[in-house]
LOVONU-858326 format. One record per residue (C-alpha): residue in three letters; residue number from 0; x, y, z. Coordinates in nm, 3 decimals. Each point is the difference from the previous one (the first is absolute). Example, Ala and Ser with C-alpha at 12.3 -4.5 7.8 and 13.67 -1.06 7.14 Angstrom:
BEGIN
+------+------+---------+---------+---------+
| resn | resi |    east |   north |      up |
+------+------+---------+---------+---------+
|  ALA |    0 |   1.230 |  -0.450 |   0.780 |
|  SER |    1 |   0.137 |   0.344 |  -0.066 |
+------+------+---------+---------+---------+
This chain:
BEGIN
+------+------+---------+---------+---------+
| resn | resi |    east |   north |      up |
+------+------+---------+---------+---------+
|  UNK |    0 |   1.932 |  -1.957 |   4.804 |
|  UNK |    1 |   0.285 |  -0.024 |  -0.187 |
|  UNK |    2 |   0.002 |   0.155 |  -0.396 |
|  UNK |    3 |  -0.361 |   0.149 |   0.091 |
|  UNK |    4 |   0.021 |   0.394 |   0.129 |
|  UNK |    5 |  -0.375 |  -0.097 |   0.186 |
|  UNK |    6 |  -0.194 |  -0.128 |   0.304 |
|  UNK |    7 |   0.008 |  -0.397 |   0.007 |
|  UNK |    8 |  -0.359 |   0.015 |  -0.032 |
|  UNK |    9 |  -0.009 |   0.181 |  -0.335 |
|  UNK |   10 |   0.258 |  -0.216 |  -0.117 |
|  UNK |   11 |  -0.200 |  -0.310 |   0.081 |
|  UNK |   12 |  -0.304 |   0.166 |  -0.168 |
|  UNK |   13 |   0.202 |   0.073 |  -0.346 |
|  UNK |   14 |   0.129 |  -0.339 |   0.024 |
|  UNK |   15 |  -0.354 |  -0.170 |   0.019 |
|  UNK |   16 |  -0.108 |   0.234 |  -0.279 |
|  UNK |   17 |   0.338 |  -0.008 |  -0.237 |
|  UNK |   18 |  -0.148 |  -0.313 |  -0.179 |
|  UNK |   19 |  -0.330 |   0.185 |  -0.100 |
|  UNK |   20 |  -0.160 |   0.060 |  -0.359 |
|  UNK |   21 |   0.059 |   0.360 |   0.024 |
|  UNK |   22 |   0.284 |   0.197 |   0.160 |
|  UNK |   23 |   0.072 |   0.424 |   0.076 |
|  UNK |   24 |   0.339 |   0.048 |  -0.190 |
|  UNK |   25 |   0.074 |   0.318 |   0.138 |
|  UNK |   26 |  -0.086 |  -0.167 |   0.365 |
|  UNK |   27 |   0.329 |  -0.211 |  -0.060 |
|  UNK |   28 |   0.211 |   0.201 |  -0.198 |
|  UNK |   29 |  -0.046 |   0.320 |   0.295 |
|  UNK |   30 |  -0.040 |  -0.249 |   0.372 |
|  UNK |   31 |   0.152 |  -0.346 |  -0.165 |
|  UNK |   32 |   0.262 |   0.035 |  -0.179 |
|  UNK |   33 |   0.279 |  -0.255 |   0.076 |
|  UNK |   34 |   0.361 |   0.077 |   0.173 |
|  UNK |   35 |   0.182 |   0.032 |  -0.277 |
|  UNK |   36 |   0.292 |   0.170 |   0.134 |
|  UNK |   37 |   0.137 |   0.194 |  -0.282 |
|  UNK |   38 |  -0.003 |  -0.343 |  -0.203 |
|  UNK |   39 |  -0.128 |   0.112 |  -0.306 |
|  UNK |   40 |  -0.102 |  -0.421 |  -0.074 |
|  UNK |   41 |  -0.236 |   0.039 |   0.308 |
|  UNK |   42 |  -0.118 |   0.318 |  -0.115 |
|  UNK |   43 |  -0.081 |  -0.144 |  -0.323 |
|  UNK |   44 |  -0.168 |  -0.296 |   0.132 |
|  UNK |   45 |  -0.241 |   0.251 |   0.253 |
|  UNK |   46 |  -0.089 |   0.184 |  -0.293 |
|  UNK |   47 |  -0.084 |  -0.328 |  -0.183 |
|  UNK |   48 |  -0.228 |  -0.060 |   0.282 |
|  UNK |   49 |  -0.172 |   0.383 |  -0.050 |
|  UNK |   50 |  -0.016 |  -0.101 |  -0.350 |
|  UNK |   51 |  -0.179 |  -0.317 |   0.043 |
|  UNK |   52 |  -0.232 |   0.137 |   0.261 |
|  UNK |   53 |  -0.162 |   0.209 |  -0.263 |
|  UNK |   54 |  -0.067 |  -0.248 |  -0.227 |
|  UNK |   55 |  -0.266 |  -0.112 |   0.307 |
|  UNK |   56 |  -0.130 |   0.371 |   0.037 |
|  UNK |   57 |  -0.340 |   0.028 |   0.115 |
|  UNK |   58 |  -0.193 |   0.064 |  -0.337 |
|  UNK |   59 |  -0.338 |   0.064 |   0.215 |
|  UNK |   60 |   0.141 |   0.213 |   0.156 |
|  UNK |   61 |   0.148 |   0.188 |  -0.295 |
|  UNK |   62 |  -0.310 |   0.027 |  -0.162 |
|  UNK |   63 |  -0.176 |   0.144 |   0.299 |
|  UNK |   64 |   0.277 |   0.248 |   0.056 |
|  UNK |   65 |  -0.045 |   0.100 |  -0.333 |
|  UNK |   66 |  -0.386 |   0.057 |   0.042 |
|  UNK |   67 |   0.044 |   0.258 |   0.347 |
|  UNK |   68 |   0.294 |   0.154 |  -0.214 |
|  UNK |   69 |  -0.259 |   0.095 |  -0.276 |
|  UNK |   70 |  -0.247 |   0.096 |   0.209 |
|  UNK |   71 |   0.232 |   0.228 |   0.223 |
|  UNK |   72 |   0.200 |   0.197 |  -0.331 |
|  UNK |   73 |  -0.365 |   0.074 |  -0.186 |
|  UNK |   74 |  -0.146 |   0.150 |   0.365 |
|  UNK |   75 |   0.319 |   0.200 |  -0.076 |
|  UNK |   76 |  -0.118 |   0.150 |  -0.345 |
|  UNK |   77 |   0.325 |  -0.266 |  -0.136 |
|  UNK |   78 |  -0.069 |  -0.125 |  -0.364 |
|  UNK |   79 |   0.255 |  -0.313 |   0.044 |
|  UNK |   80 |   0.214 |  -0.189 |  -0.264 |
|  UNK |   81 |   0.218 |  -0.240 |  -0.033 |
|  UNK |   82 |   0.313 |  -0.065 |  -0.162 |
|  UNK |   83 |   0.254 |  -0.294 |  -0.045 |
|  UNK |   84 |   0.351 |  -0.048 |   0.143 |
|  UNK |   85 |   0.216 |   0.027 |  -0.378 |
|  UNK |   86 |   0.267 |  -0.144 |   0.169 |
|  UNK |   87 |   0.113 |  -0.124 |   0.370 |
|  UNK |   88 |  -0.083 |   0.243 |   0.276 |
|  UNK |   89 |   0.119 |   0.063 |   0.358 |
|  UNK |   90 |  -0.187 |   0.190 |   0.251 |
|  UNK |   91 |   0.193 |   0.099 |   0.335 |
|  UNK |   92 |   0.344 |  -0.157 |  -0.075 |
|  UNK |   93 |   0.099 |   0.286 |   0.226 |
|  UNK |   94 |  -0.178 |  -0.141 |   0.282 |
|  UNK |   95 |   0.195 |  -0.112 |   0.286 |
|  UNK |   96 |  -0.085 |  -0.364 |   0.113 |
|  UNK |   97 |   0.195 |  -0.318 |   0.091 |
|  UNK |   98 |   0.085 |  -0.111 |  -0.335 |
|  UNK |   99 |   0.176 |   0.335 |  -0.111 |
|  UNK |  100 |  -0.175 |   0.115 |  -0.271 |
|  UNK |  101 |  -0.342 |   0.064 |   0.026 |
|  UNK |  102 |  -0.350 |  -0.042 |  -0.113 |
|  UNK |  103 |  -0.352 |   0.174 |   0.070 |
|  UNK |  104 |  -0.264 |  -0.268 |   0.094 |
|  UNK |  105 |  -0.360 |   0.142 |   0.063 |
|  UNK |  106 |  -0.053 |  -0.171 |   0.350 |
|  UNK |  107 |  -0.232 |  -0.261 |  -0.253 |
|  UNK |  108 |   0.328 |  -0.099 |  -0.126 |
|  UNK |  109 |  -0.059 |   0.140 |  -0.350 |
|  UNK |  110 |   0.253 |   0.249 |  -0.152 |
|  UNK |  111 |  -0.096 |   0.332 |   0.026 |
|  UNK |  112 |   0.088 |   0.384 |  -0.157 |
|  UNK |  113 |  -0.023 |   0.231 |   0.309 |
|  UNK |  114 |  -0.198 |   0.285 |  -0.083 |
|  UNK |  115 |   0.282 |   0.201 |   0.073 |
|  UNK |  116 |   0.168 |  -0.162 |  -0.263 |
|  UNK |  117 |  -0.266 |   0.033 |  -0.243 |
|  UNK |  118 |  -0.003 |   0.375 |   0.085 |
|  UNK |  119 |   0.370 |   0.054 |  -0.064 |
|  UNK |  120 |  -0.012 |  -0.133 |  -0.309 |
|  UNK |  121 |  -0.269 |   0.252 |  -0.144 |
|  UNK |  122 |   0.135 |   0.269 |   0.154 |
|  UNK |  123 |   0.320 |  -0.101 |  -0.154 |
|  UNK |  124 |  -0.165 |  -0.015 |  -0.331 |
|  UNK |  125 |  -0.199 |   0.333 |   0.004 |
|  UNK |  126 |   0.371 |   0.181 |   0.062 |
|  UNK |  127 |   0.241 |  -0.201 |  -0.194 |
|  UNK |  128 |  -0.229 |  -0.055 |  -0.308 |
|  UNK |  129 |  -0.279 |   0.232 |   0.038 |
|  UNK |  130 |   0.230 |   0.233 |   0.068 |
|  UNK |  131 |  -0.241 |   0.134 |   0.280 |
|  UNK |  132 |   0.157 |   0.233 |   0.210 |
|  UNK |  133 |  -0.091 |  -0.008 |   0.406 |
|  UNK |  134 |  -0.206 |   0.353 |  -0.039 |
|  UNK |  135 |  -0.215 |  -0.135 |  -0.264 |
|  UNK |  136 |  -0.362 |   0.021 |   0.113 |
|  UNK |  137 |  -0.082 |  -0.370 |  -0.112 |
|  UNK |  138 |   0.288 |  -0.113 |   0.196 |
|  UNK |  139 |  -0.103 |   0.161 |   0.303 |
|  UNK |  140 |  -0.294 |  -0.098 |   0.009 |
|  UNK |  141 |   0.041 |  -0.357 |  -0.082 |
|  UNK |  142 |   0.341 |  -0.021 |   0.268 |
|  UNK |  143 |   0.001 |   0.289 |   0.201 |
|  UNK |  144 |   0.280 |   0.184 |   0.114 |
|  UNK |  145 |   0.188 |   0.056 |   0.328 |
|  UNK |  146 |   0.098 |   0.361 |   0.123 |
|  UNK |  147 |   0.314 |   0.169 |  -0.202 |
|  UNK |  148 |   0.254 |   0.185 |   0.216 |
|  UNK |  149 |  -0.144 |   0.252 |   0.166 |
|  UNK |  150 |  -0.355 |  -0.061 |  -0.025 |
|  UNK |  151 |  -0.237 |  -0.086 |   0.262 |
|  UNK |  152 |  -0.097 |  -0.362 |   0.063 |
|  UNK |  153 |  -0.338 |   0.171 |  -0.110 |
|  UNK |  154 |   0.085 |  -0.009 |  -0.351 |
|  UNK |  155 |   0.042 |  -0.396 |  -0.011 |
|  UNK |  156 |  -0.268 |  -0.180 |  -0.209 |
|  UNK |  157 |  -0.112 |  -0.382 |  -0.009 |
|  UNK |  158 |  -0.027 |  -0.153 |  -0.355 |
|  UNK |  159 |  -0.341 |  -0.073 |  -0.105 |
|  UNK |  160 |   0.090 |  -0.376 |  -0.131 |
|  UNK |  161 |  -0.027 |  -0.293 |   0.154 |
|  UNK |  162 |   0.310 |  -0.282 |  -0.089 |
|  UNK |  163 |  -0.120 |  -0.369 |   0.122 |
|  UNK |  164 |   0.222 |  -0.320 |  -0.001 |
|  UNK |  165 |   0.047 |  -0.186 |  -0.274 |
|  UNK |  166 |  -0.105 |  -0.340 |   0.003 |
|  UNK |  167 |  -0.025 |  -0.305 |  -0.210 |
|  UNK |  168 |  -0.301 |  -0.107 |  -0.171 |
|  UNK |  169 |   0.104 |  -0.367 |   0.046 |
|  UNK |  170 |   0.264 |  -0.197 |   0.169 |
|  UNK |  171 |   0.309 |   0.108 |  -0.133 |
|  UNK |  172 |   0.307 |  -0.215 |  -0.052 |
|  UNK |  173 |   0.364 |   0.075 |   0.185 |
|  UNK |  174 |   0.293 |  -0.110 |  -0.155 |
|  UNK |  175 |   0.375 |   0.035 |   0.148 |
|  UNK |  176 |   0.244 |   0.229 |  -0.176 |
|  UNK |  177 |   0.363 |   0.139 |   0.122 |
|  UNK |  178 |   0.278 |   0.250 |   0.055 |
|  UNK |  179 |   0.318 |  -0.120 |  -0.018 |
|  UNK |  180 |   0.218 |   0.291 |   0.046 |
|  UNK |  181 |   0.437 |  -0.084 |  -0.063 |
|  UNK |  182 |   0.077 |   0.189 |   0.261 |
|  UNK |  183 |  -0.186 |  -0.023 |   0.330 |
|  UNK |  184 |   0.340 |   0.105 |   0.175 |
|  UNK |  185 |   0.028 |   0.339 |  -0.150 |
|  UNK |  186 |  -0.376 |   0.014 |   0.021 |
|  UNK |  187 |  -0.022 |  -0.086 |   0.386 |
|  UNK |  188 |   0.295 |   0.208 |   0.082 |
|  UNK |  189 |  -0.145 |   0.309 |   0.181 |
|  UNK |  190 |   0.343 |   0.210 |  -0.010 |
|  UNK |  191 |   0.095 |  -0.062 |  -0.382 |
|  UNK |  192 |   0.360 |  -0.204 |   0.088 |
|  UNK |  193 |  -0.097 |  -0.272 |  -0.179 |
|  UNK |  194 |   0.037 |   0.012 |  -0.377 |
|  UNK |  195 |  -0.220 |  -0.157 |  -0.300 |
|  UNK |  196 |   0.234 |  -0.259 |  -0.046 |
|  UNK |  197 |  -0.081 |  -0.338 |  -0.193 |
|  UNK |  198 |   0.157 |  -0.256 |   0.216 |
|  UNK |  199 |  -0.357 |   0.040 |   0.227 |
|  UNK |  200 |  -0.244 |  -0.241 |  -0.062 |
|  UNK |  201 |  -0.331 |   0.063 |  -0.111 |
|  UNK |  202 |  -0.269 |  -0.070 |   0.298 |
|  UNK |  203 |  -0.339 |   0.005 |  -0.159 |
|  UNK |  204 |  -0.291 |   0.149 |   0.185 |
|  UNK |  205 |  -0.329 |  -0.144 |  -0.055 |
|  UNK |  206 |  -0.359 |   0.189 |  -0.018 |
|  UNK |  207 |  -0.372 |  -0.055 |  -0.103 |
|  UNK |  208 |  -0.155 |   0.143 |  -0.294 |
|  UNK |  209 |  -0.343 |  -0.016 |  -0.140 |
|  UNK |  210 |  -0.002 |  -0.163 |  -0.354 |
|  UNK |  211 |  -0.108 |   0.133 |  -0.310 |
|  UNK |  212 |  -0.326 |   0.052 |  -0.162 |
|  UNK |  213 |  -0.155 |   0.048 |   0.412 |
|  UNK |  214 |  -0.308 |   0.194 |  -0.052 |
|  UNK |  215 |  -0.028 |   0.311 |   0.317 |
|  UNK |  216 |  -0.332 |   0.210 |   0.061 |
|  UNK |  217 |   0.097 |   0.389 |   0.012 |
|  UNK |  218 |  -0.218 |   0.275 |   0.096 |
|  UNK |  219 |   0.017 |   0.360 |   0.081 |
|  UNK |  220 |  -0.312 |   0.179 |   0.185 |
|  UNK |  221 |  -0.080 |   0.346 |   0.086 |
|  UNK |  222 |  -0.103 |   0.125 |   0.300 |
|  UNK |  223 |  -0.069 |   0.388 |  -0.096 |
|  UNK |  224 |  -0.284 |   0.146 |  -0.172 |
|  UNK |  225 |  -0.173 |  -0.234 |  -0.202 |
|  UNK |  226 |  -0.074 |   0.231 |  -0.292 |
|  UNK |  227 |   0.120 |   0.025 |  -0.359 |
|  UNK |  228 |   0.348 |   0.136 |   0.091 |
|  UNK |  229 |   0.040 |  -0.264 |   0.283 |
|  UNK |  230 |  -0.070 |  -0.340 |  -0.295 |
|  UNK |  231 |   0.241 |   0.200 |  -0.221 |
|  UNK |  232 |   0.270 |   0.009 |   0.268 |
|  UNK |  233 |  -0.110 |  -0.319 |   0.110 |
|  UNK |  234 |   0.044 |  -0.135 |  -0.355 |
|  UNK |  235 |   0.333 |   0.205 |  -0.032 |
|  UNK |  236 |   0.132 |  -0.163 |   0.295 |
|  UNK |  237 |  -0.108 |  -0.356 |  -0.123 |
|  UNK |  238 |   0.202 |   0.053 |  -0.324 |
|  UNK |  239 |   0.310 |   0.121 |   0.133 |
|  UNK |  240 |  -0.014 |  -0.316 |   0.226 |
|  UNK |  241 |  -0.039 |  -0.247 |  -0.330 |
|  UNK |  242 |   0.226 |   0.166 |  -0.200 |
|  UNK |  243 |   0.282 |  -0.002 |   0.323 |
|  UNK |  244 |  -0.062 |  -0.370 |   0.004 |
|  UNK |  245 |   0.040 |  -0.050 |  -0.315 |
|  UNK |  246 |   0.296 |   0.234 |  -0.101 |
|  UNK |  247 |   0.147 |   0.037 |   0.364 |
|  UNK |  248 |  -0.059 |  -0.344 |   0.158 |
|  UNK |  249 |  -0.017 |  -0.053 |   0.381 |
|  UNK |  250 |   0.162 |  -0.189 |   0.232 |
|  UNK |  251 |   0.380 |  -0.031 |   0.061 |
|  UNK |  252 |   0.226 |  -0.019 |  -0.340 |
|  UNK |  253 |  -0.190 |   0.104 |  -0.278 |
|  UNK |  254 |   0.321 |   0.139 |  -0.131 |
|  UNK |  255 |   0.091 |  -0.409 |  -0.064 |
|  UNK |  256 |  -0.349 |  -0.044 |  -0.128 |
|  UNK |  257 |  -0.194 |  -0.056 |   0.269 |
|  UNK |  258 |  -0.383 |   0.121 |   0.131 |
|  UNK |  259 |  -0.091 |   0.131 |  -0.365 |
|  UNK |  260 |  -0.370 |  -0.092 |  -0.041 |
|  UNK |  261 |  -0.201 |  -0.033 |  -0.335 |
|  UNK |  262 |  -0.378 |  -0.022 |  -0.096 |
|  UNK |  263 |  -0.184 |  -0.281 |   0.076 |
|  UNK |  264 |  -0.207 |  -0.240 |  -0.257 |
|  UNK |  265 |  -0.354 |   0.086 |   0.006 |
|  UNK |  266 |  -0.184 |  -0.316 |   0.041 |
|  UNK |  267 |  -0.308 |  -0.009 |  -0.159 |
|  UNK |  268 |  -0.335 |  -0.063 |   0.214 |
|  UNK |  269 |  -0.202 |  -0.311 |  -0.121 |
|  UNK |  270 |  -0.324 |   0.088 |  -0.112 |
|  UNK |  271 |  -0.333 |  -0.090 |   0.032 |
|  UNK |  272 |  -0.209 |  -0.265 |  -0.231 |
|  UNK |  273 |  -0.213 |   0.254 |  -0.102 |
|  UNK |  274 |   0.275 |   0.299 |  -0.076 |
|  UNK |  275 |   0.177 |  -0.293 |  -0.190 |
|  UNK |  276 |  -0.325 |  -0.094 |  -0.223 |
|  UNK |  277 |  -0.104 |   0.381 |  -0.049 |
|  UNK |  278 |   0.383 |   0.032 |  -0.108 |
|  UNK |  279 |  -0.042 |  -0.284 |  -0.274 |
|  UNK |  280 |  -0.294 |   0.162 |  -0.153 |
|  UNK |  281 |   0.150 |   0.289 |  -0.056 |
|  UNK |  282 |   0.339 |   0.068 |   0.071 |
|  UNK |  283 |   0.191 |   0.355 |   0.065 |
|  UNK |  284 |   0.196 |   0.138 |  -0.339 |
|  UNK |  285 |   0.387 |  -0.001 |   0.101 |
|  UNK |  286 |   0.117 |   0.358 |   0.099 |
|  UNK |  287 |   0.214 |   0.126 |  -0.249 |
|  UNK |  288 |   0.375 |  -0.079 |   0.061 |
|  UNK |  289 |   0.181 |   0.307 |   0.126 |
|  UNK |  290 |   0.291 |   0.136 |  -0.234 |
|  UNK |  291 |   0.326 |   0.088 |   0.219 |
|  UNK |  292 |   0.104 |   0.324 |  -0.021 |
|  UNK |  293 |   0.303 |   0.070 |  -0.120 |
|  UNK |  294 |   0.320 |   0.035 |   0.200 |
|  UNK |  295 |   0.145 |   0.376 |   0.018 |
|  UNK |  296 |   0.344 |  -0.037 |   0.101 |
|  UNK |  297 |   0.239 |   0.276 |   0.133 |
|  UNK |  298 |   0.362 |   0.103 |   0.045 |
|  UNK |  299 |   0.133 |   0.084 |   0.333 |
|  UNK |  300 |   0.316 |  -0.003 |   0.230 |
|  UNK |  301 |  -0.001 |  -0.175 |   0.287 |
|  UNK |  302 |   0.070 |   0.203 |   0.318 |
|  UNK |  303 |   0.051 |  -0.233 |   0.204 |
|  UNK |  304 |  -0.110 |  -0.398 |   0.063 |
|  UNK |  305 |   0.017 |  -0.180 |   0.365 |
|  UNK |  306 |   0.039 |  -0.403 |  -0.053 |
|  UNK |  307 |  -0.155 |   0.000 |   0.320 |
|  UNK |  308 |  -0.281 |   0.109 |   0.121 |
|  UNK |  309 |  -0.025 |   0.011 |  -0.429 |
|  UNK |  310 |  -0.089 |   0.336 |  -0.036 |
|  UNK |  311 |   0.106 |   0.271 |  -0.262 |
|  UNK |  312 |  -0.006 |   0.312 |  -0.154 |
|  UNK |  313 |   0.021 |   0.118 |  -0.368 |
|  UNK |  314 |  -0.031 |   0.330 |  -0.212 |
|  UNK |  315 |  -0.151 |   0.052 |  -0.310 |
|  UNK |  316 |   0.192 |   0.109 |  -0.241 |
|  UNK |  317 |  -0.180 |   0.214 |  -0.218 |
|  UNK |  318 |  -0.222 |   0.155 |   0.280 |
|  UNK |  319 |   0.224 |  -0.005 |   0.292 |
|  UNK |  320 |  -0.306 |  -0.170 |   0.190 |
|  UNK |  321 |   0.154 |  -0.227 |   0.311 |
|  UNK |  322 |  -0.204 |  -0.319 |   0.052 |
|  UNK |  323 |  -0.001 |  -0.333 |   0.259 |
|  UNK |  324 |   0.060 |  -0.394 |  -0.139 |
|  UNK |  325 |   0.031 |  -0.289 |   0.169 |
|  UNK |  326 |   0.135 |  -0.353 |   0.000 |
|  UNK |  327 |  -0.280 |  -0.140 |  -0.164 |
|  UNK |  328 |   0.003 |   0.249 |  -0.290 |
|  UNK |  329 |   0.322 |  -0.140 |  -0.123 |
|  UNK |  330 |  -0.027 |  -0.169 |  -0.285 |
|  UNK |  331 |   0.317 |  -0.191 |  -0.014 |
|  UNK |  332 |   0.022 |  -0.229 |   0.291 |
|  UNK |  333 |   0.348 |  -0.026 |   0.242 |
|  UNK |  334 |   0.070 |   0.410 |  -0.187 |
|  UNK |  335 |   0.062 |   0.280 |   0.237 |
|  UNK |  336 |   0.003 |   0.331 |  -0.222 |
|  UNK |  337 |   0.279 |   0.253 |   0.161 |
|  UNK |  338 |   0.004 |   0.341 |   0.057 |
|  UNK |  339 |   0.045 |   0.197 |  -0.310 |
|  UNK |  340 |  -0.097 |  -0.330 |  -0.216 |
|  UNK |  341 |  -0.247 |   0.072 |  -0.313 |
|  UNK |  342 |  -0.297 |  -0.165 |   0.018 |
|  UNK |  343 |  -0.381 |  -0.020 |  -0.195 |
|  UNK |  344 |  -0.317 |   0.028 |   0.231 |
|  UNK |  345 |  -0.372 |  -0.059 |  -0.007 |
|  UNK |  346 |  -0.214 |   0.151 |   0.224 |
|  UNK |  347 |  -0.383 |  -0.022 |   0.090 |
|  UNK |  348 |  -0.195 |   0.263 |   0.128 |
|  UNK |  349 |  -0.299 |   0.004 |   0.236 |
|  UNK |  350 |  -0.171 |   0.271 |   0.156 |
|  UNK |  351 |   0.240 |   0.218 |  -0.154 |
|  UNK |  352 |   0.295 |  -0.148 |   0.151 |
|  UNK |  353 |   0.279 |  -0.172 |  -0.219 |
|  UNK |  354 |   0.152 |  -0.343 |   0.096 |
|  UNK |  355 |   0.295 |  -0.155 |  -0.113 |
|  UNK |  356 |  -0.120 |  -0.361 |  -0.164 |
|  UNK |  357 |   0.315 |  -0.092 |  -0.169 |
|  UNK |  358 |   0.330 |   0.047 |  -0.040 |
|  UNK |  359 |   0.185 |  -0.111 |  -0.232 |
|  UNK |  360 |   0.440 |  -0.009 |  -0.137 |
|  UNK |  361 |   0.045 |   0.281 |  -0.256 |
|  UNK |  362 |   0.232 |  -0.195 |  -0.226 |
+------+------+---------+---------+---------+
């Protein structure tokens, strides 16, 4: 049939069903999408219709996805947790698919992280930040390694850790963003003739996101030894992939903002009429309130700072010590310190490892 890429039959079928309470967004966005034919209008309006579809999401179903996703990560030995979108994120813009840029539906029509994904992004985070190198024992053990030059396939090892999708605790809401590059003829030009020049017109390209404050399950399992040294690497693995999340991000453009996640709210459990009368008699003293440490700061020179993927080096300059920072540990927002720039630095440590927590303009 005409605008449908299907058999008659399942067009008939969507059609009979299109009108129902709930609806598979990633269904239509990947098999329904209209002919849009480079219009970027159309393309709007079939992302519109992705966008509405999910407002009809099956919530049952949702919540019982959620249940056999539970179930499957702790068989696993996976502790899961969950964190919050701080911002919009996109998951598979890469994608191909017939409205250009992509998205990653779960085949429930929920928006996913691949595990793949959700792999990279520790990894990422144990060598960028943790400054881990590919030898070290932990991260062998939790990634494996594939033969170096030379070596027998023999001497390739499977990771012990286990990295499942990412999915959303409830329905999450799209919303519609764009790209609207100046020069899509200097862009689209495979053989560089055509210059950046400002007499092309803009041409906007339209794409889904997931909107802020989304709430995502994480977990990471282990499928080695289940002894003391497999929880700690287990546990290891599990906070590299937080802390990636959180200082990292994931998806596509996190160096515009995107895919950072933060902690969720704990919501507190009601409780019972009896805990609540045995609390009135006699309630708990207030814990004592914690006094902040103070903040050490230090002067370095930065080595070197990349915008994007926001990652840099500094050097201490009283010790000569070379540390890691990231976006997030720059204080002043929109400021990207250059090489050879002075700068003052706080750093954490844990497990006898220092971190870069802030950094700040030496004025």
């Amino acid at each position: 049939m005409d605008g449908y890429p299907i058999l008659d039959a399942s067009a008939k079928a969507w059609r009979a069903h299109k009108d129902k309470p709930n609806q598979n967004p990633g269904l239509i966005f990947d098999r329904f999408a209209p002919d849009w034919s480079g219009d970027a209008t159309l393309k709007k309006e079939g992302l519109e219709a992705v966008r509405k579809a999910a407002e009809r999401a099956d919530r049952d179903l949702l919540v019982q996805w959620n249940a056999r996703w539970q179930a499957t990560v702790r068989a696993a030995h996976a502790d899961p947790f969950s964190l919050k979108t701080d911002w919009r994120f996109v998951t598979g813009l890469g994608r191909k698919g017939p409205l250009e840029a992509g998205f990653t539906f779960h085949r429930y029509g929920f928006p996913i992280l691949p595990g793949s994904s959700v792999k990279g992004i520790t990894r990422a985070y144990a060598s960028l930040v943790a400054g881990r190198a590919e030898s070290d024992p932990d991260f062998v053990a939790i990634f494996g390694r594939a033969p170096q030059k030379g070596e027998d396939e023999s001497m390739a090892q499977s990771g012990g850790a286990v990295f499942f999708d990412a999915i959303p605790s409830k329905v999450p809401t799209l919303q519609l963003d764009i790209m609207n590059p100046h020069y899509p003829d200097y862009y689209g030009d495979k053989q560089g003739k055509t210059p950046p020049a400002d007499w092309q017109s803009p041409r906007p390209v339209y794409f889904l996101t997931v909107a802020p404050n989304t709430e995502f399950c994480f977990a990471v399992g282990w499928r080695g030894a289940w002894d003391d040294e497999g929880r700690r690497r287990r546990d290891l693995a599990k906070e590299w992939l937080e802390c990636g999340l959180k200082e990292l991000g994931a998806g596509a453009k996190t160096s515009a903002g995107y895919g950072y996640f933060v902690k969720s709210e704990v919501v507190a459990k009601p409780i019972s009429r009896q805990a609540a009368s045995a609390a009135s008699i006699s309630p708990p003293k207030p814990p004592p309130p914690a006094v902040a440490e103070p903040q050490v700061w230090h002067t370095g020179i930065v080595r070197e700072y990349q915008p994007n993927p926001g990652q840099g080096r500094l050097v201490d300059i009283k010790t000569g010590e070379e540390l890691r920072f990231n976006r997030q540990a720059i204080e002043e927002k929109g400021w990207s310190p250059g090489g050879k720039a002075q700068v003052l630095y706080a750093v954490e440590e844990h497990e006898g490892r220092k971190r870069v927590v802030k950094v700040r303009r030496k004025r």
